[in-house]
LOTOR-685626 format. One record per residue (C-alpha): residue in one letter; residue number from 1; x, y, z. Coordinates in nm, 4 decimals. Layout:
residues N
<vokol code="a" pos="NUM" px="X" py="Y" pz="Z"/>
...
***
This chain:
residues 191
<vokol code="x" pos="1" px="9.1562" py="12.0270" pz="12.2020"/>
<vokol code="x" pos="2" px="8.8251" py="11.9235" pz="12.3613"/>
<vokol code="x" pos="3" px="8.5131" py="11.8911" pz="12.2422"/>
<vokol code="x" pos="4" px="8.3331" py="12.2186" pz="12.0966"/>
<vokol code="x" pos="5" px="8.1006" py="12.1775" pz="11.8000"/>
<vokol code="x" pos="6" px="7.7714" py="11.9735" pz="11.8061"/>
<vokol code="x" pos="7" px="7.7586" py="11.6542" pz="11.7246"/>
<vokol code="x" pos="8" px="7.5409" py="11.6500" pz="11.4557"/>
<vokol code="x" pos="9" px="7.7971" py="11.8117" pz="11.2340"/>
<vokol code="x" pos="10" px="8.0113" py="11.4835" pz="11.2505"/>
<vokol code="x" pos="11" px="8.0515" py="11.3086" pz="10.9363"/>
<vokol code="x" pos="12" px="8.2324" py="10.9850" pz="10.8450"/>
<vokol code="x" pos="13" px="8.4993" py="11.0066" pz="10.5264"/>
<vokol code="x" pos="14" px="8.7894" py="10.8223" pz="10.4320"/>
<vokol code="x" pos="15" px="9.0863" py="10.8630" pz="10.6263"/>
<vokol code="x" pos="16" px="9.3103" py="11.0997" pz="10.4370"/>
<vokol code="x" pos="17" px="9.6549" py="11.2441" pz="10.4060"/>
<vokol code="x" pos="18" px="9.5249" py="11.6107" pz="10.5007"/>
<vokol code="x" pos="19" px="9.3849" py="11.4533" pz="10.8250"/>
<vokol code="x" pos="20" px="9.6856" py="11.3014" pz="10.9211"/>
<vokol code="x" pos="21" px="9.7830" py="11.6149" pz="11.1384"/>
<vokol code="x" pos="22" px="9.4070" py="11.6259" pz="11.3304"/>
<vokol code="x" pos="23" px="9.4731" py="11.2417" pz="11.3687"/>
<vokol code="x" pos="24" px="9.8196" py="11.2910" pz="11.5197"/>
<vokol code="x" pos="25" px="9.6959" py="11.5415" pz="11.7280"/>
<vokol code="x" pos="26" px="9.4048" py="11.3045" pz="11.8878"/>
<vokol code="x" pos="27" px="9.7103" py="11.0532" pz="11.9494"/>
<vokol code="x" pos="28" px="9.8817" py="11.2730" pz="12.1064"/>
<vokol code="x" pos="29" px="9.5772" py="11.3545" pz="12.3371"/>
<vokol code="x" pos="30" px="9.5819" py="10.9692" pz="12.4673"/>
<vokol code="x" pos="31" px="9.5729" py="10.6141" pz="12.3277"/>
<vokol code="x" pos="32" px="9.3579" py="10.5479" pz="12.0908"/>
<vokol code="x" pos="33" px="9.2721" py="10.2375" pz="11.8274"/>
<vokol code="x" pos="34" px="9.1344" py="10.2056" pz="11.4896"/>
<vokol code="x" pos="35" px="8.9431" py="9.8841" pz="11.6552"/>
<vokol code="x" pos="36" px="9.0702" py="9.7197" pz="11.3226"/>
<vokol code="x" pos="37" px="9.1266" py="9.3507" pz="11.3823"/>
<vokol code="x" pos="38" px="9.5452" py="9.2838" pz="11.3763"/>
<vokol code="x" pos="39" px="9.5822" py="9.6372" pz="11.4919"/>
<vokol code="x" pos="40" px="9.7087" py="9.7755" pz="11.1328"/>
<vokol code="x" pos="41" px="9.6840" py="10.1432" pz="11.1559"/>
<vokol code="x" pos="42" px="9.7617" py="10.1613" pz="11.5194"/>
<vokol code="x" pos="43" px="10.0946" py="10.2301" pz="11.4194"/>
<vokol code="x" pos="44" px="10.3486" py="10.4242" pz="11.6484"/>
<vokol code="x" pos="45" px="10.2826" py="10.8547" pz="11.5978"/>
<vokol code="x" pos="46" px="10.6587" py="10.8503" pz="11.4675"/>
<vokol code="x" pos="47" px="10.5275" py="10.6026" pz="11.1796"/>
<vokol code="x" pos="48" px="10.2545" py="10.8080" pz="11.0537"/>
<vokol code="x" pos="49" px="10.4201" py="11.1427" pz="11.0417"/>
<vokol code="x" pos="50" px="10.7503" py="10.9964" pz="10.8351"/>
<vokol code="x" pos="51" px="10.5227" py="10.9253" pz="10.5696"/>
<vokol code="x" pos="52" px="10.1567" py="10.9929" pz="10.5973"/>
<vokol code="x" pos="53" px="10.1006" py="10.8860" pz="10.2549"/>
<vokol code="x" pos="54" px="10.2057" py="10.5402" pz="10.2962"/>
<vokol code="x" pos="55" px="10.0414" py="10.5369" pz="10.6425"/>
<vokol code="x" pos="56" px="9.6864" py="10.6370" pz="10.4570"/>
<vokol code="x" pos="57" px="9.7851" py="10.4043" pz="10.1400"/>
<vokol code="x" pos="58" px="9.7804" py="10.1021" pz="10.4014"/>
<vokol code="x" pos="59" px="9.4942" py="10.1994" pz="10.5973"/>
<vokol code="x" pos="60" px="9.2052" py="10.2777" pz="10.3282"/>
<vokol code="x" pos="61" px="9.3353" py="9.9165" pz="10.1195"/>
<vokol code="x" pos="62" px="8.9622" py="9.7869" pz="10.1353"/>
<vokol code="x" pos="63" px="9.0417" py="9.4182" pz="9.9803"/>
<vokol code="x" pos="64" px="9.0639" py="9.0754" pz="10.1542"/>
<vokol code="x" pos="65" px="9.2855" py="9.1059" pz="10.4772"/>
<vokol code="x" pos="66" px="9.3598" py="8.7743" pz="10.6589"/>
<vokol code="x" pos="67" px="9.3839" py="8.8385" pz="11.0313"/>
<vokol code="x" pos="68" px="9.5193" py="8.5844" pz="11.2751"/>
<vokol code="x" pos="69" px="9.3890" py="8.5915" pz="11.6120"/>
<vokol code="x" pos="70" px="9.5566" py="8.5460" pz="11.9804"/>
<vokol code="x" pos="71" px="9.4379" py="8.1955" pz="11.9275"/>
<vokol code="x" pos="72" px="9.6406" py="8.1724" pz="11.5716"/>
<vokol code="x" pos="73" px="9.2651" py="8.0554" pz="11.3399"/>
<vokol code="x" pos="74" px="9.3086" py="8.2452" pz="11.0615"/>
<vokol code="x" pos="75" px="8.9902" py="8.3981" pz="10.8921"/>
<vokol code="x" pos="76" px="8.9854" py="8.6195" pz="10.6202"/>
<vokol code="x" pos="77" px="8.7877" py="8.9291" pz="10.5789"/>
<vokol code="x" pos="78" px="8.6708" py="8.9868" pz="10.1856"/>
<vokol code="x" pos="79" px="8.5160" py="9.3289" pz="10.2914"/>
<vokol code="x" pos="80" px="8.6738" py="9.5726" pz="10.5202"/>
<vokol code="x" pos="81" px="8.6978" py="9.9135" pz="10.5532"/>
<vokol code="x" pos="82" px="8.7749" py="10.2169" pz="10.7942"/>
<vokol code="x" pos="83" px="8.6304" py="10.5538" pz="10.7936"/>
<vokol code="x" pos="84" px="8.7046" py="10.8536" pz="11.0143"/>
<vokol code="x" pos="85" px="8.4884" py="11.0603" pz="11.2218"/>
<vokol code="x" pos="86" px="8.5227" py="11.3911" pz="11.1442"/>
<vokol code="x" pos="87" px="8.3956" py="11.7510" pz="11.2875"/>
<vokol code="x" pos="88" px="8.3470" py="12.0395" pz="11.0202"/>
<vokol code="x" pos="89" px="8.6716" py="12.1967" pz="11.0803"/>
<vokol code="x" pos="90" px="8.8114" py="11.9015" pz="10.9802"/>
<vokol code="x" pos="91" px="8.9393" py="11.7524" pz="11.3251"/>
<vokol code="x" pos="92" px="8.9479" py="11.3989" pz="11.4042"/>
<vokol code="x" pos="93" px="8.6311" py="11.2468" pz="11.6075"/>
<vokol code="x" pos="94" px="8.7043" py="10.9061" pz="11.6018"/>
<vokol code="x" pos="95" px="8.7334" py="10.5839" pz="11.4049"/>
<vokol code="x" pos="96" px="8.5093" py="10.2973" pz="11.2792"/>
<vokol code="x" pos="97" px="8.6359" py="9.9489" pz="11.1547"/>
<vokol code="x" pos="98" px="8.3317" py="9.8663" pz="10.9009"/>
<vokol code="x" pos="99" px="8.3687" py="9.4417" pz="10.9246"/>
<vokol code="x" pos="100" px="8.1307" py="9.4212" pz="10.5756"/>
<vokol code="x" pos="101" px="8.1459" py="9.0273" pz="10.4877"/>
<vokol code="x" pos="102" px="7.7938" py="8.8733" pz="10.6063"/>
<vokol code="x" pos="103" px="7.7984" py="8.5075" pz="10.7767"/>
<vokol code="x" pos="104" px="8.1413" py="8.5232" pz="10.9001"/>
<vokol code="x" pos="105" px="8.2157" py="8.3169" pz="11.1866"/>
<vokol code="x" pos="106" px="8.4733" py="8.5964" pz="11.2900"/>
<vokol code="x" pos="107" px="8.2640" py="8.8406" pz="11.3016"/>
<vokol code="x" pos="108" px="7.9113" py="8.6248" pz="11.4216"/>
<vokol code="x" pos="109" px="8.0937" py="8.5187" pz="11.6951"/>
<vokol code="x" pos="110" px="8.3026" py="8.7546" pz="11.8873"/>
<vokol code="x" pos="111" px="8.4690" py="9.0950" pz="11.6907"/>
<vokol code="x" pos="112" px="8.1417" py="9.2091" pz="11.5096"/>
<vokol code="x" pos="113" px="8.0500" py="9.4011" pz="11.1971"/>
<vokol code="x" pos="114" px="8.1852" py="9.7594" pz="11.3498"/>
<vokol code="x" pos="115" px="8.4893" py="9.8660" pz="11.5739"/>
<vokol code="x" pos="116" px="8.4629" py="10.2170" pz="11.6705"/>
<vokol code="x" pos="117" px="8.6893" py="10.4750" pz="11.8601"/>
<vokol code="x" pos="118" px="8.6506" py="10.7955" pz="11.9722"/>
<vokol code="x" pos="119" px="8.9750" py="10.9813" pz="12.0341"/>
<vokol code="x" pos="120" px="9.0060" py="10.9891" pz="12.4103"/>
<vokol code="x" pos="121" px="8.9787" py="11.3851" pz="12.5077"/>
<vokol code="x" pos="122" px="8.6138" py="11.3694" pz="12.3536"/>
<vokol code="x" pos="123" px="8.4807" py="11.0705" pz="12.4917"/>
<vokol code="x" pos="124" px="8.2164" py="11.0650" pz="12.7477"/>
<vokol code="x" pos="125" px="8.0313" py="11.3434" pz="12.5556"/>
<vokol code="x" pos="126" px="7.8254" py="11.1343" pz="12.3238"/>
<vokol code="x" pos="127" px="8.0295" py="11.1484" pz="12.0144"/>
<vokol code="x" pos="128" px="8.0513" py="10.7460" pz="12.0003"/>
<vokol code="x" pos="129" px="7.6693" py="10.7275" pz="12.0154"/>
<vokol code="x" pos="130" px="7.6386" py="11.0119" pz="11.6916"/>
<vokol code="x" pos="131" px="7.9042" py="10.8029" pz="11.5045"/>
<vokol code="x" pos="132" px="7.6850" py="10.4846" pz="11.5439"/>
<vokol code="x" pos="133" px="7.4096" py="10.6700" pz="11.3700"/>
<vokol code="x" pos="134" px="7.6151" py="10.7330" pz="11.0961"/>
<vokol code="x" pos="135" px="7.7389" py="10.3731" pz="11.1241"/>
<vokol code="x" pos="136" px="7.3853" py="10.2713" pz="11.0711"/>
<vokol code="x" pos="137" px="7.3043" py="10.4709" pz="10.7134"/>
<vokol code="x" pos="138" px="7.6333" py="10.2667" pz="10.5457"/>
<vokol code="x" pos="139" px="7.4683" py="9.9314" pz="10.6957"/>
<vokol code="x" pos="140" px="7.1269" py="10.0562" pz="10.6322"/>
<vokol code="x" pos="141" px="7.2614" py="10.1601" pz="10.2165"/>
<vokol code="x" pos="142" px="7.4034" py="9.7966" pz="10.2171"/>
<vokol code="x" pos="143" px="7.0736" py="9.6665" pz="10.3461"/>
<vokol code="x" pos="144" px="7.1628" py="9.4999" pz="10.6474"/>
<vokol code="x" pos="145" px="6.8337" py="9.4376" pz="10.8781"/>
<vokol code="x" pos="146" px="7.1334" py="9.3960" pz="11.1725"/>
<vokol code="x" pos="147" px="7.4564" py="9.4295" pz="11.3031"/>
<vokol code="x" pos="148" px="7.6663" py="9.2508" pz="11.5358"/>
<vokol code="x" pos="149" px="7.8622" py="9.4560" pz="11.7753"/>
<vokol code="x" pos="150" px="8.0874" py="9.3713" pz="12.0846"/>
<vokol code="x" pos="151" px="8.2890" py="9.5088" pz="12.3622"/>
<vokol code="x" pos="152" px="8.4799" py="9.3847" pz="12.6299"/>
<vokol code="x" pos="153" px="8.3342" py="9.2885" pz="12.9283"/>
<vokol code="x" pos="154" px="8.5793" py="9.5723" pz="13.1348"/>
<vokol code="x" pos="155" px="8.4570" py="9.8481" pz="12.8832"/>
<vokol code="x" pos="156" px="8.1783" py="9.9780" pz="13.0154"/>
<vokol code="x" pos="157" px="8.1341" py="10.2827" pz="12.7908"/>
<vokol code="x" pos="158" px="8.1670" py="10.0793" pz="12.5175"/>
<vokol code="x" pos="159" px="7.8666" py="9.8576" pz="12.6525"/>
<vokol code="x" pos="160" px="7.6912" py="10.1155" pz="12.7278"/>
<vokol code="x" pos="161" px="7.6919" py="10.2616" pz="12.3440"/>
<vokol code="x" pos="162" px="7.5918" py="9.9513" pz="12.2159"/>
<vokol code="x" pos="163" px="7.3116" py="9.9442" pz="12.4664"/>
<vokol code="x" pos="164" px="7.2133" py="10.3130" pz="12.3773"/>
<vokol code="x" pos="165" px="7.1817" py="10.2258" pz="12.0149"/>
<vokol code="x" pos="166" px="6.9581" py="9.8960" pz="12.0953"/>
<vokol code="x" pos="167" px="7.2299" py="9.6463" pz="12.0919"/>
<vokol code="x" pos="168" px="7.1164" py="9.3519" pz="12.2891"/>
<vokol code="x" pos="169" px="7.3635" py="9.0577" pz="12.4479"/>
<vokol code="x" pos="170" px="7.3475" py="8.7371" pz="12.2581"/>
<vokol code="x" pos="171" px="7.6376" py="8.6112" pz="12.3908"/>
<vokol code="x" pos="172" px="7.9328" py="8.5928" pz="12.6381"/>
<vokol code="x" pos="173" px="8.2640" py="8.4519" pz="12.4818"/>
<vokol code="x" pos="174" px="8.6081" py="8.4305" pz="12.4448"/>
<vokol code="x" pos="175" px="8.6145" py="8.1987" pz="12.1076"/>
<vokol code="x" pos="176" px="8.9385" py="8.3892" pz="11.9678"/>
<vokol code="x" pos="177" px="9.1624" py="8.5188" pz="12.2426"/>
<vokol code="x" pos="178" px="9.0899" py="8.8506" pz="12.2379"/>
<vokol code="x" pos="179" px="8.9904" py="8.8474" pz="12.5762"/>
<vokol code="x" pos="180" px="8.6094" py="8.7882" pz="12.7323"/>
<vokol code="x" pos="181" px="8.3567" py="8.9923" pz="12.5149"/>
<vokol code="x" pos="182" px="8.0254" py="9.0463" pz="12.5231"/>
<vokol code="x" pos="183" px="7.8463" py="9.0227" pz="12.2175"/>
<vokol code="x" pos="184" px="7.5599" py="9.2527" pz="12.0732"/>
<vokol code="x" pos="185" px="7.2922" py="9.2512" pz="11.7605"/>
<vokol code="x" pos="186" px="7.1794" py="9.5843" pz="11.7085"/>
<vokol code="x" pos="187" px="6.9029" py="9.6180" pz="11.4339"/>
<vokol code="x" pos="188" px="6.9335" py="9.8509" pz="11.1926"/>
<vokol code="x" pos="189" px="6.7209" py="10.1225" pz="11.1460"/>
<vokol code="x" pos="190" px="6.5717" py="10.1803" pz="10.7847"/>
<vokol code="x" pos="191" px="6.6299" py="10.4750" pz="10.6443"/>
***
């Protein structure tokens, strides 16, 4: 299913057990990632359809998660949570990985306050720019002045969404293992 509605419709909700199907379905289309740190709810398609409800009980769990990078530092996050980009109809957009803590070296330093996907039959149409915006009203209702954002230096349409949004490079790194990123503070705009 490609892309037919206007982005403006998109809206950002928790990821839920009657979305499981439109989520499936975007799998299906090509790989995708939650952009969550670790890679929990990446699980395999098989996973998620045996028992959606588990899958969804695991991936909305918004308390402290202690990730462990390539590197093996281990930071914890106190504030995490992911939310699903959504069309009116109900089908799966895309995903966001909301990185909440503030003054985390994690995050100040190479993965960023927000991870976002867009499921890969949509992409190139703008969708990850509209889900950025909506990215910005939880930041901006949490009163952040700024984000940091990064991407990989091989991702160029992820570099070129941060840069659409007014992300600006602040540094080059590879401080965890993840592989060379380049990293972004976007400011936030006030509602």
């Amino acid at each position: 299913m490609g892309p037919t509605r206007s982005k403006l419709d998109l809206k950002l909700v928790p990821p839920s057990v009657a979305l499981v199907p439109s989520y499936i379905e975007a799998r299906q289309a090509g790989p995708f990632s939650h952009m969550a740190l670790n890679g929990f709810g990446d699980e395999a398609i098989q996973t998620v359809a045996a028992d959606p409800a588990r899958y969804i009980q695991g991936l909305t769990y918004e308390g402290p998660r202690e990730i462990v990078t390539p590197n093996r530092q281990v930071f914890v996050l106190r504030r995490h949570s992911i939310r699903w980009a959504i069309d009116p109809a109900g089908v799966f957009v895309g995903a966001v990985s909301l990185r909440l803590d503030r003054d985390h070296p994690l995050i100040d330093l190479y993965c960023g306050n927000v991870g976002l996907g867009v499921r890969r039959d949509w992409q190139n149409h703008g969708y990850g720019t509209m889900i950025w915006r909506l990215v910005f009203d939880i930041f901006a209702e949490l009163d952040f002045k700024s984000i940091i954002a990064s991407a990989n230096v091989d991702n160029l349409a992820s570099i070129r969404s941060i840069e659409k949004v007014g992300g600006t490079i602040i540094d080059r790194n590879d401080i965890y293992g993840y592989g060379e990123a380049l990293v972004f503070r976007i400011a936030v705009p006030s509602r």
